[in-house]
DOMI-410793 format. One record per residue (C-alpha): residue in one letter; x, y, z. Coordinates in steps of 0.1 Angstrom, whole numbers. Example, Ala and Ser with C-alpha at 12.3 -4.5 7.8 and 13.67 -1.06 7.14 Angstrom:
residues 2
<'a'; <123; -45; 78>>
<'s'; <137; -11; 71>>
//
This chain:
residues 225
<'x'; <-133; -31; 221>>
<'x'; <-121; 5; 227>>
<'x'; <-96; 31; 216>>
<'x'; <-76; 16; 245>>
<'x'; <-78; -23; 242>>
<'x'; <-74; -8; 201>>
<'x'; <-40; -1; 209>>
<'x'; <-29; -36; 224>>
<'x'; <-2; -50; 204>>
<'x'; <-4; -80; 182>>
<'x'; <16; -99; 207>>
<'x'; <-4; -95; 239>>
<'x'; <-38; -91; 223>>
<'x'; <-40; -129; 218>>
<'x'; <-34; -131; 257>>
<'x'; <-71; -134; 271>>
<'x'; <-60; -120; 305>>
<'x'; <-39; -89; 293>>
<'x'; <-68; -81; 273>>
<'x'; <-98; -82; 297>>
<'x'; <-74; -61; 322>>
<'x'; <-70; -32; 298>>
<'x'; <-105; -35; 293>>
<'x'; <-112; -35; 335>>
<'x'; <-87; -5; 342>>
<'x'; <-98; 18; 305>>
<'x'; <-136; 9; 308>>
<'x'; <-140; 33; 337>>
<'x'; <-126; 64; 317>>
<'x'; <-142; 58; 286>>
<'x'; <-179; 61; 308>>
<'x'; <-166; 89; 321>>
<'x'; <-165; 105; 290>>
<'x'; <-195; 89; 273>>
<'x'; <-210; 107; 306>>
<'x'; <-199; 141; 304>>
<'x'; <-210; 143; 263>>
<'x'; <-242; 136; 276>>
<'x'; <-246; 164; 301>>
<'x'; <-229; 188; 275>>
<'x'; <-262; 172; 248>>
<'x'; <-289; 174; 279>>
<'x'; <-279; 214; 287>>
<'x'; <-280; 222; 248>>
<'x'; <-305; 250; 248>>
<'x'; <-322; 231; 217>>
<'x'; <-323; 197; 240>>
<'x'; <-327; 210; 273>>
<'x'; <-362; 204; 290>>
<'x'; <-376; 209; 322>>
<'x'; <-351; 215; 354>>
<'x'; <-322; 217; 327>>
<'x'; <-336; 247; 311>>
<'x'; <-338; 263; 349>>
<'x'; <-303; 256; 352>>
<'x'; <-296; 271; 321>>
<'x'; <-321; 299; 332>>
<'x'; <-299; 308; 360>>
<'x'; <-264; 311; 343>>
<'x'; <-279; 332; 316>>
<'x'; <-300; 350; 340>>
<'x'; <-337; 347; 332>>
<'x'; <-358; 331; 356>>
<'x'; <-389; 310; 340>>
<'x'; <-410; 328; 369>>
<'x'; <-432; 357; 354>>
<'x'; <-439; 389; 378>>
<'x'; <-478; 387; 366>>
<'x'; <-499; 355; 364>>
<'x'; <-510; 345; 327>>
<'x'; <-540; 344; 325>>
<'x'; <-568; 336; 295>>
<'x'; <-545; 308; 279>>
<'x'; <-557; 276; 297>>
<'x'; <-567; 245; 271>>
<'x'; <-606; 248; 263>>
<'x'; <-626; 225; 241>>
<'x'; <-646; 249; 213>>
<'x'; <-622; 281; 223>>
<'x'; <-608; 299; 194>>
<'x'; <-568; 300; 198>>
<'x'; <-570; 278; 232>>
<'x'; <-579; 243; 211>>
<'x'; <-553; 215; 206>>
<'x'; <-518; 225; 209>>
<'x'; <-526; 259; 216>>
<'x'; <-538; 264; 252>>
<'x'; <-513; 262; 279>>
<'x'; <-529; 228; 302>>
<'x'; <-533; 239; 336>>
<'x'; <-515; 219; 361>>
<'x'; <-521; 205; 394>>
<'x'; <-513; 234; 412>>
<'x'; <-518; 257; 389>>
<'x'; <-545; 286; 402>>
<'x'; <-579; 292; 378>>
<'x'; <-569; 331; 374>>
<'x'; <-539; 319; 358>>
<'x'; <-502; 308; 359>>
<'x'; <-464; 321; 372>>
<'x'; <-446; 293; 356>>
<'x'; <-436; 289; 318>>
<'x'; <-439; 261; 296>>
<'x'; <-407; 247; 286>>
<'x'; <-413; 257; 246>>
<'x'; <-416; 296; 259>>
<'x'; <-387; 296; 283>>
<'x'; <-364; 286; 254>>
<'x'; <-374; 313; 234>>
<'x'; <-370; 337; 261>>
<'x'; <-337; 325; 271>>
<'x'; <-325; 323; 232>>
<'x'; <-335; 359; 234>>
<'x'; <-315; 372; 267>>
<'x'; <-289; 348; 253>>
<'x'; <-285; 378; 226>>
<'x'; <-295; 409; 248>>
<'x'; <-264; 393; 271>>
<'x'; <-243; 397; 238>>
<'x'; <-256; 428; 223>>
<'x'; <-238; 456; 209>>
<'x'; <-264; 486; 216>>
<'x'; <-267; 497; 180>>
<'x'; <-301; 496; 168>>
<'x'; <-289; 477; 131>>
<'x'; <-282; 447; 151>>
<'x'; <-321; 445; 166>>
<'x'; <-338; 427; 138>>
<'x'; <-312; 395; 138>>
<'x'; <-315; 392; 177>>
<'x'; <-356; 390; 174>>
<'x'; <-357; 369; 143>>
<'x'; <-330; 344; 152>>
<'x'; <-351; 343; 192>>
<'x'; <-383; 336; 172>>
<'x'; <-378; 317; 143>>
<'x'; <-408; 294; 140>>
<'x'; <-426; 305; 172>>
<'x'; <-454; 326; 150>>
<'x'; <-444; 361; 158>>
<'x'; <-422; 386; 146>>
<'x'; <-416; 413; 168>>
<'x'; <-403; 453; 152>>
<'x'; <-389; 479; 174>>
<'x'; <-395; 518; 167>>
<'x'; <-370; 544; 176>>
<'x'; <-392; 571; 185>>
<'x'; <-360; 594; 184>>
<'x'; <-368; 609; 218>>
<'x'; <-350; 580; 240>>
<'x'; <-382; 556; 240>>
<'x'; <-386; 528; 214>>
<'x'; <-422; 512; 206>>
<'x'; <-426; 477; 203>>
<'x'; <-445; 459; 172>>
<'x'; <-464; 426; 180>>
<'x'; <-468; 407; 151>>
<'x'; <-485; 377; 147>>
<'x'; <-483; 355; 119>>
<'x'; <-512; 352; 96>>
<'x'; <-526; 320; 109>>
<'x'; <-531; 335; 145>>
<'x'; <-541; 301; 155>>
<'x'; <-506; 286; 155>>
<'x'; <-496; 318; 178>>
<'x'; <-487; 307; 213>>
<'x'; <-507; 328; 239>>
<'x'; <-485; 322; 267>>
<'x'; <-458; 338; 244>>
<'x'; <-476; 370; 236>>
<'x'; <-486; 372; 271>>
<'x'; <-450; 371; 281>>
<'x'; <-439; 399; 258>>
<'x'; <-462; 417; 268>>
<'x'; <-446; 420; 303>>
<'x'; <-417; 429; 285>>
<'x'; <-397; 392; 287>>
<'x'; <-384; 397; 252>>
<'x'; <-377; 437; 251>>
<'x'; <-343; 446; 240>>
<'x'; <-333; 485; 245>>
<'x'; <-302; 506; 253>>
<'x'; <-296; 518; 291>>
<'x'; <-315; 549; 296>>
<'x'; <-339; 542; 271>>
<'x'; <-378; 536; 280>>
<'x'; <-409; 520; 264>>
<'x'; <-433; 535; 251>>
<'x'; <-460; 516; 238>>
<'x'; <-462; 478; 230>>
<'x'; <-487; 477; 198>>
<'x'; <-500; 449; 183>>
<'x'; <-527; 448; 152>>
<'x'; <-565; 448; 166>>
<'x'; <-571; 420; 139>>
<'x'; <-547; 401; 114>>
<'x'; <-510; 405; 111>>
<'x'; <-505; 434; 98>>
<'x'; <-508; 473; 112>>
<'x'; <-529; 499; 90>>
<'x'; <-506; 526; 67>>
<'x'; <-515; 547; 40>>
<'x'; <-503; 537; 5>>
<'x'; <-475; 507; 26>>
<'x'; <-478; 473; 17>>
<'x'; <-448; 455; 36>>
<'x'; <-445; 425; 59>>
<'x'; <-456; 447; 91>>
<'x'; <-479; 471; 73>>
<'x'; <-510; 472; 48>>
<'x'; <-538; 497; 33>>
<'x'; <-574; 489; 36>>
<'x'; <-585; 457; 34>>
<'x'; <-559; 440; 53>>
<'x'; <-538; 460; 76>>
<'x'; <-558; 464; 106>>
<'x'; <-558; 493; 136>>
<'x'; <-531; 493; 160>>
<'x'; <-542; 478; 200>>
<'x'; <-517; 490; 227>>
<'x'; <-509; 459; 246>>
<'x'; <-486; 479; 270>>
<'x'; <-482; 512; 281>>
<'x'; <-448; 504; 284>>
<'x'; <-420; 515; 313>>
//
């Protein structure tokens, strides 16, 4: 039954014939269909995997090819951070110094983010929802600092258990995959804490920054650009 052979009426729908040739001529368009709600599902950002997100990559304009081989993130039996469902497995054609290609779980985020950047407005009040909503369960937050002398400075921070921390997705913001800034206006620096999750400050206790004892000195990851 469909919404077709549905609409037969009483009279003809006890005729065997009549019925099975709706069915034949309707059956067509309703695969059709049931077709094209699937490809709509498999290029949901959420869904997509593998040569969908590269589709996906391309009419949003990110490529999942970095300009610098990652490198230092490869699985690794007794390796703090690289253990189970940390390191990156290397693949079969994947060089020992490192890898150009991103995993599938990376690439998403990246894309959520230049999904926004696409969409943004160029006011600096609108910053915070674009990097939350882009990294919402990935492990890191990310702050950006208007220097007030057209550069910004980018905060890296990780969540307190650095262990669930991807380091293929730190790696890629540090090369800038995830920067969002206003024509014109340069990096500075890329920071993120030497140890922890928080950055040192006098007398601060908030989500990015901490006194002694727990915020830690700032690393520069990036020179910036």
């Amino acid at each position: 039954m469909s919404k077709y052979t549905d609409l037969i009426s009483n009279y003809h729908a006890s005729k065997p014939l009549f019925f099975q040739h709706i069915d034949l001529s309707t059956r067509p368009l309703i695969d059709v269909n049931a077709s094209l709600d699937n490809l709509v599902t498999a290029f949901d950002i959420d869904n997509a995997v593998g040569k969908q997100l590269d589709i996906l990559g391309e009419w949003i304009g990110r490529t999942r090819i970095v300009s610098q081989p990652i490198s230092g993130v490869y699985f690794s039996w007794d390796t703090d951070g690289l253990g189970l469902d940390q390191g990156v497995w290397q693949g079969p054609y994947d060089p020992d110094s490192g890898f150009t290609s991103l995993s599938d779980d990376t690439y998403r985020i990246i894309l959520k983010a230049k999904i926004a950047i696409n969409n943004w407005n160029g006011q600096n009040g609108t910053l915070p929802d674009i990097l939350d909503n882009a990294l919402v369960g990935s492990g890191v937050s990310m702050q950006v600092v208007d220097n007030q002398d057209m550069s910004i400075s980018i905060l890296i921070l990780p969540e307190i258990e650095f262990a669930n921390v991807s380091l293929e997705l730190i790696s890629a913001i540090k090369q800038g995959y995830l920067t969002v800034k206003a024509a014109g206006v340069r990096v500075k620096e890329m920071v993120m804490p030497s140890d922890g999750s928080r950055l040192f400050a006098f007398d601060t206790d908030t989500q990015y920054l901490a006194g002694f004892d727990q915020g830690s000195w700032d690393e520069v990851v990036n020179n910036g650009n």
